[in-house]
N, C-alpha and C positions, 0 to 999 in steps of 0.2 A: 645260435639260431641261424639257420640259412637264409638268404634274400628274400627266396624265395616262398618261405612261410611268412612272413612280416604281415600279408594284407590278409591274411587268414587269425595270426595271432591277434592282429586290431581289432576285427570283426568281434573274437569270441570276447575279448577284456568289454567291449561296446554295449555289447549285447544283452538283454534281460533273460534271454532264455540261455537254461544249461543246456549239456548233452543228455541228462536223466528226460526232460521233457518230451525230447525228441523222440526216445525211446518207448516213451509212454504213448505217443501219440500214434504211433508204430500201428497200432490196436487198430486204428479207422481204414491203414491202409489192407490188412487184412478183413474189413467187412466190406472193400469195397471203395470206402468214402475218405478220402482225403484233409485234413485238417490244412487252412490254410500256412500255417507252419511245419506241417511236417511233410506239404510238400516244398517249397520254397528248399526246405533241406534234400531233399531229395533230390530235387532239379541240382542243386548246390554239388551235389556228390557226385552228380551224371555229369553236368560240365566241365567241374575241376579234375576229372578222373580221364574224360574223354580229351578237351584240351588242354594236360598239363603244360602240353611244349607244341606251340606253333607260333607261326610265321605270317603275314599280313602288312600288304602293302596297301597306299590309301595316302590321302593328301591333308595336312596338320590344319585345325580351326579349332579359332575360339582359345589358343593356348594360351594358360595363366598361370604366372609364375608366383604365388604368395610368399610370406613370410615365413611360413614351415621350414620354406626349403625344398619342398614335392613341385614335381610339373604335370598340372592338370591338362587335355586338351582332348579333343577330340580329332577323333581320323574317320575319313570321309570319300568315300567317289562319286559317280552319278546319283545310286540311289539306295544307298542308306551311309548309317553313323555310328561310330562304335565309341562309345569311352574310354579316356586310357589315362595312366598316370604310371609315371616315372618317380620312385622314389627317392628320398635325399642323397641316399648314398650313391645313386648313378647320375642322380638330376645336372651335376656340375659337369659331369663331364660328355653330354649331351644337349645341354643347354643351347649351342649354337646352331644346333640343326632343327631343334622345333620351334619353329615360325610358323608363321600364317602364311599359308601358300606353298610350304617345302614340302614336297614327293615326299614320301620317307618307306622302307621297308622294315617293321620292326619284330625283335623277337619276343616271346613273353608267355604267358599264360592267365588262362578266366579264372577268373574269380567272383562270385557270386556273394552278395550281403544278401544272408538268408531274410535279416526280418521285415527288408523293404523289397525282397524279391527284385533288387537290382546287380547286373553283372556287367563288370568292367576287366578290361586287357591290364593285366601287370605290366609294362615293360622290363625287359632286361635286357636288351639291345636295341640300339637304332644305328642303321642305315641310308645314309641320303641315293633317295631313287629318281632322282629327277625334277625339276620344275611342274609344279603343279597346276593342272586346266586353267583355275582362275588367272594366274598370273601370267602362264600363256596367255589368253585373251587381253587382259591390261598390257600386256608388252605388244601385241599383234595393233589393237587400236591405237595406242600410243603412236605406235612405228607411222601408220595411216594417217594419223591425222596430223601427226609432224608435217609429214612429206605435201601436203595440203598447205602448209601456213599457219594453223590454227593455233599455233603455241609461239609464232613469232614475235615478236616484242614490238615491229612493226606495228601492226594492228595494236599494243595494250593501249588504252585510252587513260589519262590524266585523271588521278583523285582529287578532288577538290578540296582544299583545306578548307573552306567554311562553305559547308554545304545546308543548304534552306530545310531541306525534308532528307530521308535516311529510310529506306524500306529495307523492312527483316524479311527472308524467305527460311521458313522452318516451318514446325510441329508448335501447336498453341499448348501441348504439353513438354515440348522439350526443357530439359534440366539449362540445355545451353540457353535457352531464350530469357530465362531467369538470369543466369550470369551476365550475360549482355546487358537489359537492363541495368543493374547492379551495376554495371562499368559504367551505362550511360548517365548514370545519377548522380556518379559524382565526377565523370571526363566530361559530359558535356547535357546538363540538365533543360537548357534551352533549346536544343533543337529538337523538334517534334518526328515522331518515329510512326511508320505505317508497317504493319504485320501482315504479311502476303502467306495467310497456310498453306502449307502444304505438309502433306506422309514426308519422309527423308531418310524411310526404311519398308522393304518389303516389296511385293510384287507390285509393279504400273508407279511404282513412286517416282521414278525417273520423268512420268509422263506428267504428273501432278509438280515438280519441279519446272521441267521447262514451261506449262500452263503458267505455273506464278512469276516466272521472269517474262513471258510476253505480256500477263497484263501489267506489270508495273510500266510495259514499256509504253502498252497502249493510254494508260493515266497520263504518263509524264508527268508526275506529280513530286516524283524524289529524284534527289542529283546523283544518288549513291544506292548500291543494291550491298547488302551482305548475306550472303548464302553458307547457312551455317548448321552445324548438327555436333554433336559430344559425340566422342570415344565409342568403340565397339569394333567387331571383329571385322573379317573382310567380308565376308556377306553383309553386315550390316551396311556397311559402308560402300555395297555394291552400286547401289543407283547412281552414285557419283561416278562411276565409271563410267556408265552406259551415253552413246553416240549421242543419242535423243538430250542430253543432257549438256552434252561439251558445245553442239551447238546451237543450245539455246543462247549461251553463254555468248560463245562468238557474234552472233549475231546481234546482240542486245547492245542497244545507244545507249544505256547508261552505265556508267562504269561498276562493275563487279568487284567486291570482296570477300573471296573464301576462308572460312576458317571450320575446318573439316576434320574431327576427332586430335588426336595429339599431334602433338608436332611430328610423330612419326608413321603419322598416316601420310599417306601421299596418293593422291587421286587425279585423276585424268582431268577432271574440274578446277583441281589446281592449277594446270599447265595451263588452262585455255583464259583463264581468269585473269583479268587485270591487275590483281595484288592478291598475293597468298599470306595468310596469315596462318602463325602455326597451330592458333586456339581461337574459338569463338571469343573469347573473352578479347584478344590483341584483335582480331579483326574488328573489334567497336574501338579501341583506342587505334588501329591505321584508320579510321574514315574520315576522323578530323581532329582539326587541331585539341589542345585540351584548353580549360578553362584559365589553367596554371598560365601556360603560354601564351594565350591572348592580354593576359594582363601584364604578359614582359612585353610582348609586342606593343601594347599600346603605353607603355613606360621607355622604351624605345623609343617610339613617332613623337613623344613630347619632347624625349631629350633633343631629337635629331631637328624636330623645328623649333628650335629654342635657341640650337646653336647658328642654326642659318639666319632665323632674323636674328640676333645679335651680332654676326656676322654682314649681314648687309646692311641692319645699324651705323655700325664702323666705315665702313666704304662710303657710305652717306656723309656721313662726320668729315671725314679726310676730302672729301670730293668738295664740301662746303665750305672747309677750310683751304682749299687749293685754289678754288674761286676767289673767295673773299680777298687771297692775296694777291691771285691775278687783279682781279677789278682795284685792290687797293692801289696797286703798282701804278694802275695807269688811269685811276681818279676821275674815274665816269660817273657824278654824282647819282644820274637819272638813273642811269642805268645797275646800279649798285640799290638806289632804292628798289628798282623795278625787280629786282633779282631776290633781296630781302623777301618780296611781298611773296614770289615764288616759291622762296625757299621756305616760307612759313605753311604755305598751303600745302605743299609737301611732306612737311614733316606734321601736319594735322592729319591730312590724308594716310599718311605711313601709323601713324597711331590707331588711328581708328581702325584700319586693316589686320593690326596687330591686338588690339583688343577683340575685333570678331572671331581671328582665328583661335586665342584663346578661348574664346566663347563656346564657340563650338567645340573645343577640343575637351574643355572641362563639362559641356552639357553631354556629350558622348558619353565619357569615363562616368558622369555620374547617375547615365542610367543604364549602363552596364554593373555599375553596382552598386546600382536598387535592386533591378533587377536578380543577382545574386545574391541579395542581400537576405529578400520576400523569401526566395527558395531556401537558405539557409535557415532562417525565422519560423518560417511553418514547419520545419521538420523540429527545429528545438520546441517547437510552442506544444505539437503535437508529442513530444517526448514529454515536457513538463505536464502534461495535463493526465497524461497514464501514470507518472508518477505520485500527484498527486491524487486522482484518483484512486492507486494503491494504499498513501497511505490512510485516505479519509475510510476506507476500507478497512483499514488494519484496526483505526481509530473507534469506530464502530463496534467493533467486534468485542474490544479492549471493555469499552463502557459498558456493553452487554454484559461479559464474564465480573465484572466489577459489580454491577449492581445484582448480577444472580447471586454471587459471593456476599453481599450485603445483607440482600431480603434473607439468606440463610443463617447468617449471623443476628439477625432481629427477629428472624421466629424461634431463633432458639434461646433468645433473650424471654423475648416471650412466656416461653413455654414453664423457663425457672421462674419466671415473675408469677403466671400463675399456681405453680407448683405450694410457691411460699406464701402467698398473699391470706393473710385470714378468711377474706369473704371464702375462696376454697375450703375452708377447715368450716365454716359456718354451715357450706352446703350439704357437707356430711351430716351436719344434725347436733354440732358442736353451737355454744353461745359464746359471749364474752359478757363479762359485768363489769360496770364501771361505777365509782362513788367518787363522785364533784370532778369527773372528769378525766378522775386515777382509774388503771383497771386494778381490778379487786384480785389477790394473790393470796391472799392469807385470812383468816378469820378474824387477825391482830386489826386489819383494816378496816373493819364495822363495827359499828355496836348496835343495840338494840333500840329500835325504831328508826334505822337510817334508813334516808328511800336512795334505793339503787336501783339503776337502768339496762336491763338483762338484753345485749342483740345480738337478735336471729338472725337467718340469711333475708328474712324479707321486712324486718320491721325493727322497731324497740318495745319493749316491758315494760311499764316501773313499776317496784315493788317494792314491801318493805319490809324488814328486818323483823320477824317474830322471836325468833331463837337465836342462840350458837351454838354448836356441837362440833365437839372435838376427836378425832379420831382417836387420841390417846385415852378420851373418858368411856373410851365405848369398854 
């Protein structure tokens, strides 16, 4: 099979319709009238027939490279968009030149999927033609606003390790706003978080971006901004380039962190930004310390003043004993009392200092973890409650099916009880007789003038014995 057939051979294995249908529908274009499918084929025949082999220059977007192994992407100028795909067999050895933003001139031919009446470029060659519009411009503003300062390090302002408030600048739909979160709940659950919307895709988003960095600025309510958006092409990620945006940035008193699609996005909001982060998600663990770390830090400040007052314990010790020997030496009674009475107030005063600061250091630590205690508690409290929940449910269900299965096992208990029971035999029109209590079986069981008691379905008889007759004497 040639290259060249593959996106034609897909289509027809794909496909619900044969070439017999086609055929058949043939019919409408001779009265005139077109069947949706039998033009789709048509057009199909007209394109592939007219461009089997052309040429098409255009700037690469939106390229994605799946699992297959084919490179999807589109090609692009001012104003319009063409689909194209590069199949496996050439995909590796082209792969380098289809990015986002590469010029490229490629060779190939249309191919038309008749039953969605969509048509896309085959490639079969690619040629890099130059740097593409977009990235002219990112390179052109970049160069500009270097030359300016705005990327200096001069200018970056200091992140605050334990910052009071935290402002989000996104989309109140974005996927990244959820991962953030997610990071904040369990990096740092206690700082309280403000959400500045804004578009961070599309036309004027640039202008709804810089709007949510001056008023976080005008609040002064948070220490820290994080300016954030997921993954996508470079148009998507265009507003990040634009001026109106870098100096927003610049100019903004509170310190900035970008974390703007993959690590291999790079936007002009990154350079002007006080900390680049290479994900939304790292941009929430750079803005502050994490929870891990505050409880080594304050396991640290105990060790470290623990060892200074026992440290100046000791110098105390040695200083009282160097006295004591001075004043012994030279047996200054008064004054050896008078120094005694010093040295006690001293070392009362040095305890009580040393008990407050434990005090305080141990009332710190223990409501830093209460405080993370509450938060860990309600989340397990709230997990155990769905849990149980689930099972009182399951429970439920269990007892229901149990006692349906029951009531059906007892009406069918029922049903043999009444099948068998005599009063049933009686209602058909049947009796029983009984003599002193015995039921009567045999003629051997009476004699003449016995009274016996004959029951119906609704009463008893007595009656009594005038004859005996034997079926054998008839």
């Amino acid at each position: 099979m040639r290259r060249d057939d593959l996106f034609t051979s897909r289509v027809s294995q794909a496909s619900p319709y044969k070439r017999e249908d086609y055929k058949r529908e043939e019919n409408y274009h001779e009265e005139g009238v077109y069947s949706v499918t039998a033009l789709n084929f048509a057009i199909r025949d007209l394109l592939e027939g007219a461009f089997f082999y052309c040429q098409v220059e255009g700037e690469v977007s939106n390229a994605a490279y799946p699992g297959s192994g084919h490179i999807y992407f589109n090609l692009k100028d001012e104003a319009g968009m063409l689909k194209s795909v590069i199949w496996r067999s050439q995909a590796e050895r082209y792969r380098g030149l289809v990015t986002n933003g590469q010029k490229v001139k490629l060779t190939g031919k249309v191919s038309v999927y008749a039953p969605r009446g969509e048509y896309q470029l085959i490639v079969s060659r690619v040629e890099e033609a130059g740097v593409g519009d977009l990235y002219l411009q990112f390179l052109a503003l970049k160069k500009r606003l270097s030359e300016e300062g705005l990327f200096s390090d001069h200018y970056k302002k200091e992140i605050p390790k334990h910052p009071r408030k935290i402002g989000i600048i996104t989309s109140q739909n974005a996927a990244a706003l959820q991962d953030v979160l997610q990071v904040f709940s369990i990096h740092r659950p206690d700082i309280p978080l403000v959400l500045y919307r804004s578009n961070v895709q599309g036309k004027g988003a640039e202008y709804d971006i810089a709007q949510a960095i001056a008023l976080a600025n005008r609040e002064k309510s948070c220490d820290v901004l994080l300016l954030i958006r997921g993954g996508g092409s470079i148009e998507d990620l265009w507003c990040f380039n634009e001026e109106v945006v870098a100096r927003a940035i610049f100019e903004s008193e509170i310190p900035i962190i970008t974390g703007i699609g993959h690590e291999t996005d790079i936007t002009i909001a990154d350079f002007v930004a006080d900390l680049r982060a290479p994900t939304p998600s790292m941009a929430a663990k750079y803005s502050s310390q994490s929870r891990d770390e505050l409880y080594q830090y304050l396991s640290e400040i105990e060790s470290r003043m623990t060892k200074v007052i026992e440290g100046r314990w000791r110098n105390l010790e040695r200083l009282i004993a160097n006295l004591s020997h001075r004043l012994y030496l030279k047996d200054p009674q008064a004054r050896l009392n008078q120094n005694k009475k010093e040295l006690q107030r001293l070392k009362s005063s040095l305890t009580r200092a040393i008990a407050y600061q434990f005090e305080r250091l141990d009332a710190r630590y223990s409501m830093l973890d209460d405080r993370l205690k509450r938060i860990s508690l309600t989340d397990r409290v709230a997990n155990y409650q769905g849990q149980l929940q689930a099972v009182i449910d399951q429970m439920d269900r269990s007892i229901i099916q149990k006692y349906r299965q029951r009531e059906q096992v007892f009406t069918g208990a029922v049903e043999k009880l009444t099948l068998l029971s005599p009063l049933n035999t009686l209602l058909r029109g049947y009796s029983m007789t009984t003599h002193r209590g015995k039921i009567v079986k045999s003629i051997t069981d009476v004699e003449i003038n016995d009274r016996l008691m004959v029951e119906v379905a609704d009463g008893d008889i007595e009656v009594t014995v005038n004859s005996i007759n034997s079926y054998q004497d008839r």
